[in-house]
C-alpha positions as CSV (number, residue, x, y, z in Angstrom):
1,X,7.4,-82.6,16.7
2,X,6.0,-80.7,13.7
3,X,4.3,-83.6,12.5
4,X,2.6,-84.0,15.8
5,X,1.4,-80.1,16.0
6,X,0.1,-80.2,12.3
7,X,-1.9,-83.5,13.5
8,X,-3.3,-81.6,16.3
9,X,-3.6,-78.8,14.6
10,X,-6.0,-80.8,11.7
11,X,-7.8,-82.6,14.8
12,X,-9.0,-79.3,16.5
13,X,-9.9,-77.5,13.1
14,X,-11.8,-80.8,12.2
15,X,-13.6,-80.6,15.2
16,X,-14.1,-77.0,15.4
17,X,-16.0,-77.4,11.8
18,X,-17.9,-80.5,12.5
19,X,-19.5,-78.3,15.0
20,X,-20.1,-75.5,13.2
21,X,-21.6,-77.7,10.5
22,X,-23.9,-79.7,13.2
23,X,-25.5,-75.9,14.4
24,X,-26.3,-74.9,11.1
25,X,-27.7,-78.0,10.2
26,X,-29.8,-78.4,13.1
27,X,-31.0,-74.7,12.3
28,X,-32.4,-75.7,9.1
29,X,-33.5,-78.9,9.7
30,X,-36.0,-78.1,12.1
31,X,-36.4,-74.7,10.2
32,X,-39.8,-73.8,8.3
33,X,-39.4,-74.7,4.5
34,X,-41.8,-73.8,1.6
35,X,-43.3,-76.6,-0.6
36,X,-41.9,-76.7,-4.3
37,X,-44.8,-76.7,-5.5
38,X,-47.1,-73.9,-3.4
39,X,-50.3,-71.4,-4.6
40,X,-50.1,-68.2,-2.6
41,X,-54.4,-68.0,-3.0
42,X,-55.0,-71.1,-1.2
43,X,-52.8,-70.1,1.5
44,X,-55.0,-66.7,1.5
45,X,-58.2,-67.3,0.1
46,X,-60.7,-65.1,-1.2
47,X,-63.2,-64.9,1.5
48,X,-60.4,-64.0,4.2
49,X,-58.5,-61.7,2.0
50,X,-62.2,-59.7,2.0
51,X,-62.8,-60.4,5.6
52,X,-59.5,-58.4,6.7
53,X,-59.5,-55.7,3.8
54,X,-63.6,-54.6,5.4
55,X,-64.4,-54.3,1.5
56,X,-65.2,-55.6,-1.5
57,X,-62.6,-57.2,-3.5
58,X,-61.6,-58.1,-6.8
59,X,-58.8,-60.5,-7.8
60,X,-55.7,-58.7,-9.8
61,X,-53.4,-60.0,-12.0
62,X,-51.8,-58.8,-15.2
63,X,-52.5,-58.1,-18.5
64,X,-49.7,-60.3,-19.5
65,X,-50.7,-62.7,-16.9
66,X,-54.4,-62.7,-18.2
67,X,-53.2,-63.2,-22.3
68,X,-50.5,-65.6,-21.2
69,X,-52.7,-67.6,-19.2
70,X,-50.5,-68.4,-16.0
71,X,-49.8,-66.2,-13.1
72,X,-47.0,-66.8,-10.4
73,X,-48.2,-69.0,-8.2
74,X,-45.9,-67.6,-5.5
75,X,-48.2,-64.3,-5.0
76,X,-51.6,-63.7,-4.3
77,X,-53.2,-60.1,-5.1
78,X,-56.4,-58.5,-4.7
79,X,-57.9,-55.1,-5.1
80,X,-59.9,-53.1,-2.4
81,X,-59.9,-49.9,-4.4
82,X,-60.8,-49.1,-7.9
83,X,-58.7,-49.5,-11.6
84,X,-57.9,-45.8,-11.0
85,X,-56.9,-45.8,-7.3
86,X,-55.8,-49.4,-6.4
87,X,-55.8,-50.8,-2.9
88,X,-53.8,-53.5,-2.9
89,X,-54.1,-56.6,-0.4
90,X,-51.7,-59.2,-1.4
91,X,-49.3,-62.1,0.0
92,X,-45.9,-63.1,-1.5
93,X,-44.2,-66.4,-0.6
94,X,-40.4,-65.6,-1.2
95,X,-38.9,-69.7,-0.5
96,X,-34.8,-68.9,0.2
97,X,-32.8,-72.0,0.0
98,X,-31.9,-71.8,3.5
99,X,-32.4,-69.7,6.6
100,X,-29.2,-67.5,6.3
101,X,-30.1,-66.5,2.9
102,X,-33.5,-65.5,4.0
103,X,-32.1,-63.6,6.7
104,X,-30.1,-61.9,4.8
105,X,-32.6,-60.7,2.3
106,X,-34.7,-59.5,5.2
107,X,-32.2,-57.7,6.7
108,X,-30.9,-56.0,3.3
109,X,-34.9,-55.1,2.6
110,X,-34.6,-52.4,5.8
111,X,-32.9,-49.9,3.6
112,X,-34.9,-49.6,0.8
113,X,-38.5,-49.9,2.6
114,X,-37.4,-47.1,4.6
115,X,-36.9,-44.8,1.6
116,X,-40.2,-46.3,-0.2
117,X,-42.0,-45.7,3.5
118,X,-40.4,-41.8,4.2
119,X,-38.6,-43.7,7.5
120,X,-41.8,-45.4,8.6
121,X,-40.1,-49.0,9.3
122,X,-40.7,-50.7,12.8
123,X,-39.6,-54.0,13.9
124,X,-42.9,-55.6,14.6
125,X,-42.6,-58.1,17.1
126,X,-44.7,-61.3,18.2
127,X,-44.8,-62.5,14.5
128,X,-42.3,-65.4,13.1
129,X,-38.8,-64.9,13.7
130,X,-38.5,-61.1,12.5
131,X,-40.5,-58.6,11.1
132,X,-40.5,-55.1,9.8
133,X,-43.8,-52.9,8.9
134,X,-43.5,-50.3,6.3
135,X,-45.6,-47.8,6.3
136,X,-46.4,-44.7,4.6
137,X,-48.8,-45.9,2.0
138,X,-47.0,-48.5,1.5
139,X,-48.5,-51.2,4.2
140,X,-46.3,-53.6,4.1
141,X,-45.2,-56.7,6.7
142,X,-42.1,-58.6,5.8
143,X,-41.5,-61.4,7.9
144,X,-39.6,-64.4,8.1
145,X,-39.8,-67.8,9.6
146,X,-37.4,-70.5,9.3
147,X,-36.5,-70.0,5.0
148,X,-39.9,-68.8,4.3
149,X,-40.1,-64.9,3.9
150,X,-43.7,-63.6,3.5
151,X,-45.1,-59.9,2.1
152,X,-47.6,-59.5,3.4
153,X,-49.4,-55.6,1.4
154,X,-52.5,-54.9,3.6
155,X,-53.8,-50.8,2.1
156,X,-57.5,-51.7,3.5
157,X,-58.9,-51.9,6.7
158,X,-58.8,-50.0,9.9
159,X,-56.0,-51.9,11.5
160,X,-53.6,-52.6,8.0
161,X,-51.1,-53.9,10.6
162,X,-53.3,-56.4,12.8
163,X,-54.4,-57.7,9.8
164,X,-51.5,-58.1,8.0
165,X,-50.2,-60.2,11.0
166,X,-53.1,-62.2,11.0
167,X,-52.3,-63.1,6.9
168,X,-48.4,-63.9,8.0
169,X,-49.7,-65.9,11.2
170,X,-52.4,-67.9,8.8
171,X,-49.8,-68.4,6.0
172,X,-46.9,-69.8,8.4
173,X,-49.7,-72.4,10.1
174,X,-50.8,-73.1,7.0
175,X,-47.3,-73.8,5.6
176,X,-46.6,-76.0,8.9
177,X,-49.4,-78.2,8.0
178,X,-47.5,-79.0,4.6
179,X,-44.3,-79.4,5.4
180,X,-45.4,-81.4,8.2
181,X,-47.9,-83.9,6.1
182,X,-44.9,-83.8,3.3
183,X,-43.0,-87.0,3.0
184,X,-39.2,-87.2,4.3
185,X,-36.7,-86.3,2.1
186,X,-34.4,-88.9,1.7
């Protein structure tokens, strides 16, 4: 009789897991990846990075970058201001390893973008499957689709938000494209 409860007992717990395993595998499977290899500029070029700041723009990178000679390909920056009183329009590709993860880090990023922002967060919907907009100077989108989280830092324009949500919907098209021309993993 024990026997027989400990065998149902494995039975239902099997099954109970299987399942759980099949929803978050579907999740990711048809979830939004990033490439290994990516460049943040060619998923925001030049010309539409100047387009959306409505000003001239210079490309920025480090000092250390510069002498080095490699820059992380991961985020693209610009400047809309001067060396003195930078306005930065930038992206940032942040890959998770899987959707959960990227989730989380979204969610733990509310916190501290509210004390960066003076309590100028706001969920901003409409835009991959969630998104916050800091404020307060510092003009900020985070959003996340699928394992893909984007920062998108948009302190030019008249409408730093619109546009910033323009870069994010660009970038996750854009991304789409490559994960869908890029060969099945086996």
């Amino acid at each position: 009789m024990i026997q027989k409860s400990l065998a149902c007992g494995a039975v239902v717990l099997t099954a109970l897991l299987a399942g759980c395993g099949t929803a978050s595998d579907s999740r990711e499977t048809n979830a939004l990846h990033a490439p290994e290899q990516l460049d943040a500029c060619a998923l925001f070029p030049f010309a539409e990075a100047q387009e959306l700041a409505g000003a001239s723009i210079a490309p920025l990178s480090s000092t250390y970058e510069d002498a080095a000679g490699s820059r992380n390909l991961k985020q693209c920056a610009y400047n809309a201001g001067t060396i003195e009183h930078p306005l930065l329009v930038s992206l940032e590709v942040r890959p998770a390893q899987s959707v959960r993860a990227a989730e989380r880090r979204q969610d733990s990023s509310r916190s501290f973008l509210g004390t960066l922002s003076k309590g100028q967060v706001q969920d901003v919907p409409g835009v991959g499957d969630a998104a916050l907009w800091a404020g307060g100077g510092i003009d900020q989108l985070h959003v996340r689709q699928g394992a893909v989280q984007l920062v998108v830092t948009m302190q030019s324009g008249t409408d730093p938000l619109a546009a910033a949500r323009q870069v994010a919907q660009r970038t996750f098209t854009r991304l789409q494209e490559l994960q869908r021309r890029a060969p099945a993993k086996q």
